[in-house]
C-alpha positions as CSV (number, residue, x, y, z in Angstrom):
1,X,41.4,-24.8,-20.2
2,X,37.6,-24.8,-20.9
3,X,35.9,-28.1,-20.0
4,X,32.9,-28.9,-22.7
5,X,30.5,-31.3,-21.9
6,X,28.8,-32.8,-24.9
7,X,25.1,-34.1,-23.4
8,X,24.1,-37.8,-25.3
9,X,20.3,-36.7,-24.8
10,X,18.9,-39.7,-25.6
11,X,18.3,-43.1,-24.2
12,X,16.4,-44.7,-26.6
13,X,17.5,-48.2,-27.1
14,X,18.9,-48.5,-31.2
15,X,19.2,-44.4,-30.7
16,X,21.1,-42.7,-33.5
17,X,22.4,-40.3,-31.1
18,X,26.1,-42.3,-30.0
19,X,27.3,-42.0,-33.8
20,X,26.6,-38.5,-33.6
21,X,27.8,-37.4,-30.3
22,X,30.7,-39.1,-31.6
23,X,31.3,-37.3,-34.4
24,X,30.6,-34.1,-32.5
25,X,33.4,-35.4,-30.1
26,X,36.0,-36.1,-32.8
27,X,35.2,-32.9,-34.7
28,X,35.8,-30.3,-31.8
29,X,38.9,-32.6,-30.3
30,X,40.5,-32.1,-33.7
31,X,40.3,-28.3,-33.9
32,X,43.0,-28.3,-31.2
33,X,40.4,-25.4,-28.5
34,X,41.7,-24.2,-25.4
35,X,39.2,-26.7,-24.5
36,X,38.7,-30.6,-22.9
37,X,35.3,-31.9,-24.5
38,X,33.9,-35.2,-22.9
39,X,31.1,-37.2,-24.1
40,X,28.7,-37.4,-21.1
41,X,25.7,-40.2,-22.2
42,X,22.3,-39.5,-20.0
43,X,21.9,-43.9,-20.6
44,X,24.7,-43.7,-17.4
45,X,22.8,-41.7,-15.4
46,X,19.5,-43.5,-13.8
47,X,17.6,-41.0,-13.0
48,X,13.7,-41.2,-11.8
49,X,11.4,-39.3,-12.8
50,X,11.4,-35.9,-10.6
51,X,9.0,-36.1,-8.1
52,X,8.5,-39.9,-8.4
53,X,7.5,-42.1,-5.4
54,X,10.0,-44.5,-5.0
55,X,9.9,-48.1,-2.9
56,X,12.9,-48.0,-0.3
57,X,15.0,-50.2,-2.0
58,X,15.4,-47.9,-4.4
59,X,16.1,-44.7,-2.8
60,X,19.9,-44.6,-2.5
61,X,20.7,-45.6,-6.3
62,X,18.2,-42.9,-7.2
63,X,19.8,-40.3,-5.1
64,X,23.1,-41.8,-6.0
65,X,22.5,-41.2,-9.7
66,X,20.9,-37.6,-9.2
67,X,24.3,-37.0,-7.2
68,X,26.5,-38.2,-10.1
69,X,24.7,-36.3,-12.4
70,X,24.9,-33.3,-10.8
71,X,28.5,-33.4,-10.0
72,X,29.3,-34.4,-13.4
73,X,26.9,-31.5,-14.9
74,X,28.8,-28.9,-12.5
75,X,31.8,-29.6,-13.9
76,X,31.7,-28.3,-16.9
77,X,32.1,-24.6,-18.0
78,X,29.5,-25.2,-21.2
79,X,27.6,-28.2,-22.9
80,X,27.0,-29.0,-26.1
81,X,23.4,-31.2,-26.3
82,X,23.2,-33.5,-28.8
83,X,19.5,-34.2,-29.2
84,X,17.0,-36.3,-31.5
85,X,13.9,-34.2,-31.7
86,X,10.6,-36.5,-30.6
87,X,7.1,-34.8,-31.3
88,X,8.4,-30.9,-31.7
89,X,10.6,-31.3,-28.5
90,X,13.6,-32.7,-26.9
91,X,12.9,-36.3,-25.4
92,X,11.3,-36.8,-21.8
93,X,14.4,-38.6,-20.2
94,X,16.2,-34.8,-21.3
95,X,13.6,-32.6,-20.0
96,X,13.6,-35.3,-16.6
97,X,17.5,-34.6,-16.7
98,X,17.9,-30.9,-16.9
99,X,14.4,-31.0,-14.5
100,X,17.4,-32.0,-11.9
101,X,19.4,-29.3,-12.4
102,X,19.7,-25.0,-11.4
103,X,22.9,-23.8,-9.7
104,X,25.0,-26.1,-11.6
105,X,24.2,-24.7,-14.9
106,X,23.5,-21.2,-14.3
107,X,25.9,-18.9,-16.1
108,X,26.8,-21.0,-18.4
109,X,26.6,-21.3,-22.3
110,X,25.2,-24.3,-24.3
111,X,24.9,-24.7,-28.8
112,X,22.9,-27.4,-30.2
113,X,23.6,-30.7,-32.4
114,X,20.5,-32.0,-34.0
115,X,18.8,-35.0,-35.5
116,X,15.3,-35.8,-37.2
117,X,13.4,-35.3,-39.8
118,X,14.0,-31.7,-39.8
119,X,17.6,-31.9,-38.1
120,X,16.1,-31.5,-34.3
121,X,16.0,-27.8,-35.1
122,X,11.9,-27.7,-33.0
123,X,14.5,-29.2,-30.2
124,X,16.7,-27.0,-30.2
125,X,14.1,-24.5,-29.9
126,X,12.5,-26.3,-26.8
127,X,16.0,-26.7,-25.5
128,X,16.3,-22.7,-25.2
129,X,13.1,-22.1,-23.6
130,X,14.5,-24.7,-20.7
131,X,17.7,-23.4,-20.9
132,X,16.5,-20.1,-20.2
133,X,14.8,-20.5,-17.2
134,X,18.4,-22.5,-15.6
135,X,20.1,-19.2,-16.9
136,X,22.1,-21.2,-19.9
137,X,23.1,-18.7,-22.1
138,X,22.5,-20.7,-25.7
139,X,24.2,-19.5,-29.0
140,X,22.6,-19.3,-31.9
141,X,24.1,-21.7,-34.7
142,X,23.4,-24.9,-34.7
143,X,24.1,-28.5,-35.8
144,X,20.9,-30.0,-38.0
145,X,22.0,-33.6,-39.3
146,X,18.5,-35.0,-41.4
147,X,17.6,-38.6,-41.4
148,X,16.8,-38.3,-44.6
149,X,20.3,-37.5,-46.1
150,X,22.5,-38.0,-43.1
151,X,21.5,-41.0,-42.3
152,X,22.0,-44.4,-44.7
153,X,18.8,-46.2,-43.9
154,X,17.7,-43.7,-41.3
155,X,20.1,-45.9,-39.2
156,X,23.7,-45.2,-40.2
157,X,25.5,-41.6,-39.5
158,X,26.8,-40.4,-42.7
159,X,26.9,-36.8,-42.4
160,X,27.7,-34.4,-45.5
161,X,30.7,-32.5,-45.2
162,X,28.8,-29.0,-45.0
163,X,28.0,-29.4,-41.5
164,X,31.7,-28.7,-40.9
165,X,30.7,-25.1,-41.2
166,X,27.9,-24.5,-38.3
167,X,29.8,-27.3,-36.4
168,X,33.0,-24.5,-36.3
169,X,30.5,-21.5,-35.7
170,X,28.3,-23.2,-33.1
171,X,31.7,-24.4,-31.1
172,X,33.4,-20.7,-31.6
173,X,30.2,-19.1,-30.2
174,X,30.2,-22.0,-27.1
175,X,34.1,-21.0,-26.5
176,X,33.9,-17.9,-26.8
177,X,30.7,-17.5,-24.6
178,X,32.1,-19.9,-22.3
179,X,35.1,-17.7,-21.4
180,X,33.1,-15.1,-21.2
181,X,30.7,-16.4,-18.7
182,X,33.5,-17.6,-16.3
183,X,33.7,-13.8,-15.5
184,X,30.3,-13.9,-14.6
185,X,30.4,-16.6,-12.3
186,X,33.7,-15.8,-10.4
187,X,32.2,-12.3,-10.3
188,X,28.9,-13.6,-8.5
189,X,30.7,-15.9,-6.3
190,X,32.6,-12.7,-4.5
């Protein structure tokens, strides 16, 4: 069985992002996959900022947390990154996160879920430039909720039922891609 991880990329206090990594979550559960899907929320992980001088006391949480996150990123055999789009990009505690991470993600495939203005789609497109330097292999449909009409108040997740159909593309293309990149890795670890 496939283990999805589905990234909470945001750690904005009031963040929109639990309501629709939720829904994510309940969505792919219910289409009964070959698949385990876990919500993993980067607010758990306390992570510095790479490169960051840090006072002694401080040292083993930090490494603690860069261990945790690690392990729990390894674990999984694709991701699916739920992510608000801030200024034409992903947020800096996502960047910082993935800034972590190489070998754990390598050969491995991600899709997108969306929120902003214009449904986090300038995100998603940061999100494959980074991906593709920690050899993610991303697929191409993706999740685009808008604040605008998705969003009661810009503030309550009320998605319209026509994202059913990229959110069952974007996770057969993660499956399938998923399986298919097991291959790869069990091939380069011989």
């Amino acid at each position: 069985m496939l283990k999805i991880g589905i990234i909470q990329g945001s750690v904005r206090q009031g963040r929109n992002g639990d309501a629709v990594a939720k829904w994510m979550h309940d969505f792919a559960t219910k289409r009964n996959d070959d698949a385990a899907y876990e919500i993993v929320d980067l607010a758990d992980y306390k992570l510095p900022f790479l490169g960051e001088e840090l006072p002694a006391e401080r040292q083993a949480e930090a490494e603690a947390a860069i261990k945790a996150w690690s392990e729990k990123i390894a674990s999984f055999d694709g991701y699916i990154f739920v992510t608000p789009e801030y200024n034409h990009a992903i947020g800096g505690a996502l960047k910082n996160a993935l800034d972590y991470l190489n070998p754990e993600v390598n050969n491995k495939a991600a899709g997108f879920v969306g929120y902003g203005s214009l449904g986090g789609t300038r995100a998603h497109e940061n999100l494959r430039l980074i991906l593709g330097e920690l050899q993610v292999a991303d697929v191409r449909t993706a999740v685009t909720f808008s604040l605008m009409t998705d969003f009661e108040n810009m503030s309550v997740f009320k998605p319209a039922d026509f994202h059913a159909d990229n959110a069952n593309g974007m996770l057969d293309q993660v499956i399938a891609w998923s399986k298919a990149l097991q291959s790869v890795r069990t091939e380069l670890v011989k």
